[in-house]
N, C-alpha and C positions, 0 to 999 in steps of 0.2 A: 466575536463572530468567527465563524470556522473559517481556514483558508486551506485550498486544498493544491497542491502543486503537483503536477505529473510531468517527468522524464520518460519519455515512450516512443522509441525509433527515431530519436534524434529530435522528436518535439517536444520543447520545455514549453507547459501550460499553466495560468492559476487558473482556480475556481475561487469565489469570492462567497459566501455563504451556505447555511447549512441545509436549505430547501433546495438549492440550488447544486447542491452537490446529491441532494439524495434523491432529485428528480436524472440525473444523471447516473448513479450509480445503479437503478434500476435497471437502466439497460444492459445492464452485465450481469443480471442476475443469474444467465442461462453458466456463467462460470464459477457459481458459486462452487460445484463438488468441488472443485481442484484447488480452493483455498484452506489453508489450515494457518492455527495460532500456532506463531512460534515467537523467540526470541531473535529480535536485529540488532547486531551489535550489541546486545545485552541485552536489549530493550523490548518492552512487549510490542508484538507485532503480527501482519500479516503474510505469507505470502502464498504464488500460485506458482505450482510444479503439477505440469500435465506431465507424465510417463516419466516424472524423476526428472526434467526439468525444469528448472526454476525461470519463469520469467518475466513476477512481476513479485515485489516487496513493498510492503506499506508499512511506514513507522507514523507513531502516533506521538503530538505533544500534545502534555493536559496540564491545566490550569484550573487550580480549586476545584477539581474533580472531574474535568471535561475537556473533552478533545477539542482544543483549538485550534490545531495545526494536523493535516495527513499529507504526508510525501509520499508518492507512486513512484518507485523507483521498477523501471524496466529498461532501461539502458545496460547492455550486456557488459560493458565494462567496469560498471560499478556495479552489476550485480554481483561478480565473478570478484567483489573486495569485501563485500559482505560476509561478516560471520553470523549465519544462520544455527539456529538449535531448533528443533520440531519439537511444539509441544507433546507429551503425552498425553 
């Protein structure tokens, strides 16, 4: 079962299931442009950079081929440790 945890203005949140995260994540559709694939810390990931700032990172863990785990990192101090790559 998916678990989704978000660092966001100094609130640490889970989300506990996958209907439940994607009835939530709909409401942020309207920010989909400013999301792009990139590499986090290596790793395949999200993040959102409106005007070239960065202020929200999602890394993904998968298990047997599927996302079990998403972390929302927007906490400015741990973004600003993040080694990001933009996909092409």
């Amino acid at each position: 079962d998916l678990v989704v945890r978000a660092d966001i203005a100094g609130a640490q949140t889970e989300v506990r299931g996958a209907a439940v995260w994607a009835r939530g994540a709909v409401s942020y559709g309207h920010m989909a442009r400013a999301v792009r694939p990139a590499l986090v810390n290596g790793a395949v990931g999200l993040v959102m950079a409106s005007h070239g700032h960065l202020s929200r990172a999602l890394t993904f863990t998968f298990e047997d081929g599927r996302i079990v785990e998403i972390e929302v990192i927007g906490d400015p101090e741990r973004l600003a440790r993040l080694e990001v790559s933009l996909a092409e």
